[in-house]
C-alpha positions as CSV (number, residue, x, y, z in Angstrom):
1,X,83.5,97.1,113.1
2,X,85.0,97.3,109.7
3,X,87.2,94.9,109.1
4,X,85.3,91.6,109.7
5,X,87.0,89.5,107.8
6,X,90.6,90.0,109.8
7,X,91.4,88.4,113.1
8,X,91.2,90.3,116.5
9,X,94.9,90.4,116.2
10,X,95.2,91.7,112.9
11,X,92.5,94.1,113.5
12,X,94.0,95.6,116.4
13,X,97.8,95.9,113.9
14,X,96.3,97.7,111.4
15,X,94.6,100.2,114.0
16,X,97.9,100.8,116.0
17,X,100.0,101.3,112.2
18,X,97.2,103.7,111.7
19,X,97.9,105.9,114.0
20,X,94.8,105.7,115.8
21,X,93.6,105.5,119.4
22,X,90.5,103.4,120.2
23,X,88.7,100.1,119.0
24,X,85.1,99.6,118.8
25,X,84.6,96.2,118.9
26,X,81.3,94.3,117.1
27,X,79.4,91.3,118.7
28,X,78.5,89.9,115.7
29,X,82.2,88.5,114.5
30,X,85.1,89.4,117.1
31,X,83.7,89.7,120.3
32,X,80.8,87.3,120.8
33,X,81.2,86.2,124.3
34,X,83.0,87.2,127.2
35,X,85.6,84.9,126.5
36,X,86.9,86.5,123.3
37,X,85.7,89.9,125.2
38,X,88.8,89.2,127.4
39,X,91.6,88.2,124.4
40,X,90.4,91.5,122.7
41,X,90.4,93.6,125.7
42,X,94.1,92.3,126.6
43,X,95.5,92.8,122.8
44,X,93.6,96.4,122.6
45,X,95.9,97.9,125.5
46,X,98.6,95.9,125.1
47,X,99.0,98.2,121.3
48,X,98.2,101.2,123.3
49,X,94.4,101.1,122.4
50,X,91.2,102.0,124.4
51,X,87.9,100.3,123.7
52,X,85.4,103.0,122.4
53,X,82.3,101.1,122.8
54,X,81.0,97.2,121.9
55,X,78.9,97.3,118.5
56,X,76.1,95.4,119.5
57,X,72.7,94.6,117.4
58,X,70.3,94.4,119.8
59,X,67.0,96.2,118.3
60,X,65.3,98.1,121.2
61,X,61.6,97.1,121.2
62,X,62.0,94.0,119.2
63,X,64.6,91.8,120.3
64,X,64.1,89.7,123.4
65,X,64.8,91.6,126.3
66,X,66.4,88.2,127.7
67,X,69.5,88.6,125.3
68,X,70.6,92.1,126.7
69,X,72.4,90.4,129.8
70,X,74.6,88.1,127.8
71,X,75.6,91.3,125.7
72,X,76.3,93.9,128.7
73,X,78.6,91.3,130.7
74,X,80.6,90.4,127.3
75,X,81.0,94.5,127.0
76,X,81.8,94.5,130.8
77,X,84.5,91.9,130.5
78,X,86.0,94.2,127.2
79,X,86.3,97.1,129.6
80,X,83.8,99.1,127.0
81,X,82.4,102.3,128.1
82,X,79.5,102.2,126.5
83,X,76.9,99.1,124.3
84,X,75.5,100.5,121.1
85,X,71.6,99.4,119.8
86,X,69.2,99.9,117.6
87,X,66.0,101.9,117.9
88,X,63.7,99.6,116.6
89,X,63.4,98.4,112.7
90,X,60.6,100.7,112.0
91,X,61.1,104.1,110.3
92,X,60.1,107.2,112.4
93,X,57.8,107.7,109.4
94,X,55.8,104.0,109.5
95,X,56.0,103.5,113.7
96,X,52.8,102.7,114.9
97,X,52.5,104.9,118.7
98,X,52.8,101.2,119.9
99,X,55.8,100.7,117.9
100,X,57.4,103.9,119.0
101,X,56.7,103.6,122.9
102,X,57.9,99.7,123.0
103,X,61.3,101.0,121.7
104,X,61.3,104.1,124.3
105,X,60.5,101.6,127.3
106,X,63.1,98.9,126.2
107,X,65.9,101.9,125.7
108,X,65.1,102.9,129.3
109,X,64.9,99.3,130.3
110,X,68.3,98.9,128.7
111,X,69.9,101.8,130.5
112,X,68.7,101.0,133.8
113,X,69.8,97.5,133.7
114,X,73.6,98.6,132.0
115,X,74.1,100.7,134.7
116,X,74.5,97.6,137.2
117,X,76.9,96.6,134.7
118,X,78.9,99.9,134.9
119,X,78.4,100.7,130.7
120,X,76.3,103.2,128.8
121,X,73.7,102.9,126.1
122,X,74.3,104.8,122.8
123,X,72.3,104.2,119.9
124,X,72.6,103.8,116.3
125,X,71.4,106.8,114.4
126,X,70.1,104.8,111.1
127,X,67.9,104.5,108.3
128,X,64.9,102.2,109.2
129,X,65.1,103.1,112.9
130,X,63.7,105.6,115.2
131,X,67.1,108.2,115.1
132,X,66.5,108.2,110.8
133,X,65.9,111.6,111.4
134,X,67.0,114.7,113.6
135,X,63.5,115.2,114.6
136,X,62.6,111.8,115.3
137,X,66.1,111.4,117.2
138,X,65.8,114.3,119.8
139,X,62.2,113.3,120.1
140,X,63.8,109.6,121.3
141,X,66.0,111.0,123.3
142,X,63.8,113.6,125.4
143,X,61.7,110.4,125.6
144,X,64.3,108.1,127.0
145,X,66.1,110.8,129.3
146,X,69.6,111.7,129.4
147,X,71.4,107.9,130.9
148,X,70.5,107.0,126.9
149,X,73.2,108.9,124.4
150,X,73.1,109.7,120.5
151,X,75.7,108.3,118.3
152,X,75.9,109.8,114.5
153,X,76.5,109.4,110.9
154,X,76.1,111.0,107.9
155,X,73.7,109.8,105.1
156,X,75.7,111.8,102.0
157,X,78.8,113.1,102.9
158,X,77.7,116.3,100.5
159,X,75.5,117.8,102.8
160,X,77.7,119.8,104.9
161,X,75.3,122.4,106.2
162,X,72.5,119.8,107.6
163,X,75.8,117.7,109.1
164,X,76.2,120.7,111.3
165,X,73.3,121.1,112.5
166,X,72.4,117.3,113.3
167,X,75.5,117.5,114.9
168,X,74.9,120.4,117.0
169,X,71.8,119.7,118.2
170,X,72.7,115.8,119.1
171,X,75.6,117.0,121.3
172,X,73.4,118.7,123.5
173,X,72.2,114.7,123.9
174,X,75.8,114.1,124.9
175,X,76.7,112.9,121.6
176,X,80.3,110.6,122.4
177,X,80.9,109.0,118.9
178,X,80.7,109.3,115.6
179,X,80.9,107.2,113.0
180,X,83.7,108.7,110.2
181,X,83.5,107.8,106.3
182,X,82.3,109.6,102.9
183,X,79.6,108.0,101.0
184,X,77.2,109.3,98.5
185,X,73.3,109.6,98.2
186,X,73.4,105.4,96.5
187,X,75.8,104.4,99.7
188,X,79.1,104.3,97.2
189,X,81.9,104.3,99.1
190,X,84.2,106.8,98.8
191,X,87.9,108.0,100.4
192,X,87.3,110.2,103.2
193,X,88.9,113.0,101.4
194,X,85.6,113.4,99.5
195,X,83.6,114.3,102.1
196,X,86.2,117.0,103.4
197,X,83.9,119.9,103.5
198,X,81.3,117.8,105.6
199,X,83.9,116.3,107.9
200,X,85.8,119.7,108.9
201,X,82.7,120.8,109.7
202,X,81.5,118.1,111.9
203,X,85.3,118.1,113.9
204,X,84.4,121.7,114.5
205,X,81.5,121.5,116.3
206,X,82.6,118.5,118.2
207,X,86.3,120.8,119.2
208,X,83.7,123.6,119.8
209,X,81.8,121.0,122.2
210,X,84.8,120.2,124.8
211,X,85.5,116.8,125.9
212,X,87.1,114.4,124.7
213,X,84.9,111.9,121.9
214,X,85.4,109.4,119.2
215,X,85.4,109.9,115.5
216,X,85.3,106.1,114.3
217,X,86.3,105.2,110.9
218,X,83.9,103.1,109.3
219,X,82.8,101.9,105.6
220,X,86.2,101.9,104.4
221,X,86.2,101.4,100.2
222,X,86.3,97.6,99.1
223,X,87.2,96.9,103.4
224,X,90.7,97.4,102.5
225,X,93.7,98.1,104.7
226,X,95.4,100.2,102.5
227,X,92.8,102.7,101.4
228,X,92.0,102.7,105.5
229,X,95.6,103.7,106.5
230,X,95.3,106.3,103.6
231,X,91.6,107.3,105.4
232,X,92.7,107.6,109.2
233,X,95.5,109.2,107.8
234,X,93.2,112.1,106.3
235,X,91.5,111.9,110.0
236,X,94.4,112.4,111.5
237,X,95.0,115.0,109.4
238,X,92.2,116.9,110.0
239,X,92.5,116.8,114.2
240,X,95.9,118.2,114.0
């Protein structure tokens, strides 16, 4: 998901240099269609790679429920465990009961009909969407039942104590994923060391958890490949 201006190939080098150990693949640029699902899929194991999940931007409750099938046979075909979505484009603060129940009924939708397809539903926990806040995301969740999973981020890469405790309480969602940078309250990116305090934390409580889950390095400074060799290797780091 972060590099979308390198090639599949060149995507999947810098991953394998890094060190690191799965892929998640986006719709948007690398992995459109099944056909690229199956050059990806191919190159991701053949460096030693798994496929975390396939970054998709479906919008539960607002995009056409038509264009789900298309996307859960191109993840399918990429051998991903799980499709990621959005929960709507309506902040848990401005949804109408309307709003909020169309999103709930396409994520269950969504779920049912992935499950024919062998893959997962996680979903985006993001500003402007039903999972921008804890409350708001369990809420979903209890909502949609447990086939539908949490993924998370931080929004400021300061607040350690309330990264914890999101964290906590979406792993008893079955939280699989989350998405790894440092960033501050205007969205400047920063080198993962920053957020140090945070992200110990956060590693703790998914160790404390069990099982085995993603941490997925994402928002890397100015996209480049150095400073993300210089991040996973702080990751890495960190899990050792």
């Amino acid at each position: 998901m972060t590099f979308r201006q390198l090639s599949v190939p060149e995507v999947v080098g810098v991953a394998a240099k890094a060190g690191l150990a799965a892929v998640e693949w986006g719709g948007d640029i690398h992995v459109p269609d099944p056909a690229a699902a199956a050059i990806a899929r191919t190159l991701t194991a053949d460096a030693g790679l798994s496929v975390a999940a396939y970054g998709s931007y479906f919008r539960a409750g607002v995009s056409d429920p038509a264009d789900l099938e298309a996307i859960l046979t191109t993840a399918a075909e990429l051998g991903a465990p799980y499709v990621r979505v959005w929960a709507g484009t309506v902040g848990s603060a401005d949804a109408s009961a309307e709003q909020r129940l169309a999103v709930v009924d396409a994520l269950a939708a969504a779920s049912r009909q992935a499950a024919a397809h062998g893959v997962g539903i996680v979903v985006e926990y993001h500003p402007k969407t039903l999972t921008d806040t804890l409350d708001s995301a369990l809420r979903l969740f209890d909502e949609v039942g447990p086939d539908v999973r949490p993924y998370w981020q931080p929004w400021d890469c300061f607040q350690v104590a309330e990264a914890r405790t999101e964290v906590r309480a979406l792993l008893a969602r079955g939280l699989p994923t989350v998405h790894v940078f440092s960033w501050d309250t205007d969205g400047r990116r920063l080198p993962l060391a920053a957020g140090e305090a945070m992200w110990r934390g956060v590693l703790e409580e998914l160790a404390a958890a069990g099982g085995p889950r993603n941490a997925l390095l994402e928002f890397v400074a100015a996209d480049d490949p150095a400073t993300f060799a210089a991040d996973a290797e702080t990751l890495l780091t960190w899990l050792r």
